[in-house]
C-alpha positions in Angstrom: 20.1 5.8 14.4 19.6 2.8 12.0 20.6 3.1 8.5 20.3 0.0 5.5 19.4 0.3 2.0 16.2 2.3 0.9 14.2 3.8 -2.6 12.7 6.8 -2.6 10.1 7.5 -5.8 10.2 11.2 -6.8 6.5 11.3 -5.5 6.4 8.9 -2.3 2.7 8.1 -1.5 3.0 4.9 0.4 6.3 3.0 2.2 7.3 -0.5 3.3 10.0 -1.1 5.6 11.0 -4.3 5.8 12.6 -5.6 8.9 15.1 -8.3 8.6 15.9 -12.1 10.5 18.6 -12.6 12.4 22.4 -12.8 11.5 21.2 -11.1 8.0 21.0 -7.4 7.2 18.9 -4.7 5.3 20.2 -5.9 1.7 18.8 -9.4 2.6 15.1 -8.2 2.5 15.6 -5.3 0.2 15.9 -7.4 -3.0 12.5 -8.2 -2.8 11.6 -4.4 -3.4 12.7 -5.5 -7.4 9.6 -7.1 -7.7 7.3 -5.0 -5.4 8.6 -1.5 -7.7 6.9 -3.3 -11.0 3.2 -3.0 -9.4 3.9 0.3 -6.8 5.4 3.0 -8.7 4.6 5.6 -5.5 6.2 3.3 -3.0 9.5 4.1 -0.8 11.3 1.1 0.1 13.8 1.3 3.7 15.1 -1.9 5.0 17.2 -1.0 8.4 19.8 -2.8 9.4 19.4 -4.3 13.1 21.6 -2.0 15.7 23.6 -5.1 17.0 26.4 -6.9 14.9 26.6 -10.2 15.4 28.5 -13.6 14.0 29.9 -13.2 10.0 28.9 -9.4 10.0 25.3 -9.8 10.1 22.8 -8.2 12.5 20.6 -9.5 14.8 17.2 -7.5 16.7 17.8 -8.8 20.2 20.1 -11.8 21.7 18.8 -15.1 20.1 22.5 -17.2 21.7 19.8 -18.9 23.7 17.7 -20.0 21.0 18.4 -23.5 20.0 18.8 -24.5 23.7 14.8 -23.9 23.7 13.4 -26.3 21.2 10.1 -26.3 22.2 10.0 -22.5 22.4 7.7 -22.6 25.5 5.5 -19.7 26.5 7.9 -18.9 29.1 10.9 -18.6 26.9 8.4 -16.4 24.2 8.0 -14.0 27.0 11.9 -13.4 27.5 12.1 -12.9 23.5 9.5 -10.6 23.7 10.8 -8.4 26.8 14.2 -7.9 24.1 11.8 -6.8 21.2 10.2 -4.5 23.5 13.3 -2.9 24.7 14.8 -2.6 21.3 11.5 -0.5 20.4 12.9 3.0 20.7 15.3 2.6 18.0 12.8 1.5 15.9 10.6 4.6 16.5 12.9 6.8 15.7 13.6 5.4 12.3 9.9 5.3 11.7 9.6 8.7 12.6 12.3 10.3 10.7 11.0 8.3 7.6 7.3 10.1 8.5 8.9 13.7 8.1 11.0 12.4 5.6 8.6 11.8 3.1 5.8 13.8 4.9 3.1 10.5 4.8 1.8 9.6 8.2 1.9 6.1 9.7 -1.6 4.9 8.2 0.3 5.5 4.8 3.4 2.8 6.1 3.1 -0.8 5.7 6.0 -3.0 8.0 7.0 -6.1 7.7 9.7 -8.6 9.5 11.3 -11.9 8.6 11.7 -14.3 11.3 13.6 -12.3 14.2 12.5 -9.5 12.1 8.5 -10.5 12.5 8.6 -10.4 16.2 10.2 -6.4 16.2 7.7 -5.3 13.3 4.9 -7.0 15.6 5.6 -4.8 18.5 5.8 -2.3 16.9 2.9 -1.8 15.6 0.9 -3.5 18.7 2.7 -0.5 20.7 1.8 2.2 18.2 -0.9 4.9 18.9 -1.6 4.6 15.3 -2.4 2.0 13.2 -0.2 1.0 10.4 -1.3 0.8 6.6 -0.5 -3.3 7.5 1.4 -5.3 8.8 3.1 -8.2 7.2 4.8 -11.0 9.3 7.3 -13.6 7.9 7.8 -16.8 9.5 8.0 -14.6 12.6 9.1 -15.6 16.1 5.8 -16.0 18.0 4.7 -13.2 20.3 3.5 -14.9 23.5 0.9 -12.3 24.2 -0.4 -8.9 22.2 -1.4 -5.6 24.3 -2.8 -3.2 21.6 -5.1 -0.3 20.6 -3.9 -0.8 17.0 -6.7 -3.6 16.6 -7.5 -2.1 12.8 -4.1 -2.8 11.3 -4.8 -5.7 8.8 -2.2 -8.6 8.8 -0.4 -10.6 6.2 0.8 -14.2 7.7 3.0 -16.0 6.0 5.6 -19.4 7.1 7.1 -22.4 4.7 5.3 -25.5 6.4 8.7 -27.2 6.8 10.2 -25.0 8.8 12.0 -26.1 11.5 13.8 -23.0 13.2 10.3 -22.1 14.3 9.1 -25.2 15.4 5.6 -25.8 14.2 4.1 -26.1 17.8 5.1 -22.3 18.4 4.1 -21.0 14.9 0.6 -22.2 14.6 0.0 -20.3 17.9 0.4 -16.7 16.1 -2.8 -16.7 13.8 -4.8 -18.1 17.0 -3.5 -15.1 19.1 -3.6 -12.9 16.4 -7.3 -14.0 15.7 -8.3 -13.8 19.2 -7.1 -10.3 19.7 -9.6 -9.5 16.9 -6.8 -8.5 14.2 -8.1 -9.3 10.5 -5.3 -11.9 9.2 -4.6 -13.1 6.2 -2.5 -16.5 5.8 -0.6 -18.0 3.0 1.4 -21.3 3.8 4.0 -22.7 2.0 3.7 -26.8 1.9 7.3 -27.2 0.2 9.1 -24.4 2.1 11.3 -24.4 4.7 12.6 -21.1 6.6 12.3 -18.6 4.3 10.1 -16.0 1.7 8.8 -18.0 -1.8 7.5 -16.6 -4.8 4.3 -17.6 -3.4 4.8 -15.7 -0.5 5.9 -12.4 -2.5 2.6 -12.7 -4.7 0.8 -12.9 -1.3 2.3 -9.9 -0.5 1.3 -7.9 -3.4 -1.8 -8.8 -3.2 -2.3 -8.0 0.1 -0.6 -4.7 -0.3 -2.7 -3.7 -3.3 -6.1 -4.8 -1.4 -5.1 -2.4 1.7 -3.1 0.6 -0.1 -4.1 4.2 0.6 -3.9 6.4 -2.5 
């Protein structure tokens, strides 16, 4: 079972769980929740740590120890990351779940989001779920090559630094494309200074978009 940090209000209406990059773990993500707790008093909070420990006692989703071989991140190379998201899946459900009975809400009341490695697992996720997400919220993520889903209603928060370079811009503006044509409602917010990582810009983004899509 994962476990990571996580705040629970004395009377949870909504959650967030907030799926971290690689080589980081649950705290990394988690202190953004400081900020989100100002403007969403009945909000729980759970930021897992990923099941696999890798280099300096961080985590990581999946294996990535072929990553910066592939700098083009072709659509070939997409597909093998996305196979390892997929298989890591169950895991994930079974946190989700326990958080559902947890705090009795169902899964329309749950917003997830993923940084980077992170944004790839909380994609599948909810493209594999039965039913929809509150929203979904996708960091800089590792591009999916393809989307099968039923969970077309889940609205979708994009967000990358435009100087990123460990996603190479050729693979990261094919997500809102896909995204688009799979007839997901997506908004974007870009970053022109930022590199690989979540800005204040980004995190007012995000309570925006969390506060337009909320379900009291």
């Amino acid at each position: 079972m994962l476990s990571g940090p996580s705040f629970v209000p004395k009377e949870p209406q909504n959650a967030l769980i907030l799926f971290h990059g690689y080589g980081a773990d649950g705290e990394d993500l988690f202190t953004l929740t400081t900020e989100l707790k100002k403007h969403f008093k009945n909000m729980a909070f759970f930021a897992p740590n990923a099941p696999t420990i890798t280099f300096g006692g961080g985590y990581e989703w999946f294996s990535l120890d072929d990553y910066f071989s592939k700098p083009e991140l072709d659509i070939d190379y997409l597909k093998i990351l996305e196979t390892r998201a997929i298989e890591k899946l169950p895991i994930v459900e079974e946190y989700i779940s326990q958080i559902e009975n947890q705090l009795n809400i169902k899964r329309n009341h749950i917003f997830i989001a993923g940084f980077s490695q992170g944004g790839l697992i909380a994609a599948q996720t909810a493209f594999k779920s039965n039913t929809c997400f509150n929203g979904l919220i996708l960091m800089s993520p590792v591009p999916m090559a393809s989307i099968e889903s039923t969970a077309k209603k889940t609205p979708i928060l994009l967000t990358r630094g435009l100087q990123d370079t460990v996603i190479p811009p050729q693979a990261a503006q094919l997500v809102k494309p896909l995204l688009v044509r799979n007839n997901f409602s997506v908004t974007e917010s870009n970053d022109s200074l930022l590199g690989h990582g979540i800005s204040s810009q980004h995190v007012e983004a995000l309570i925006q978009f969390i506060q337009k899509h909320i379900k009291n």
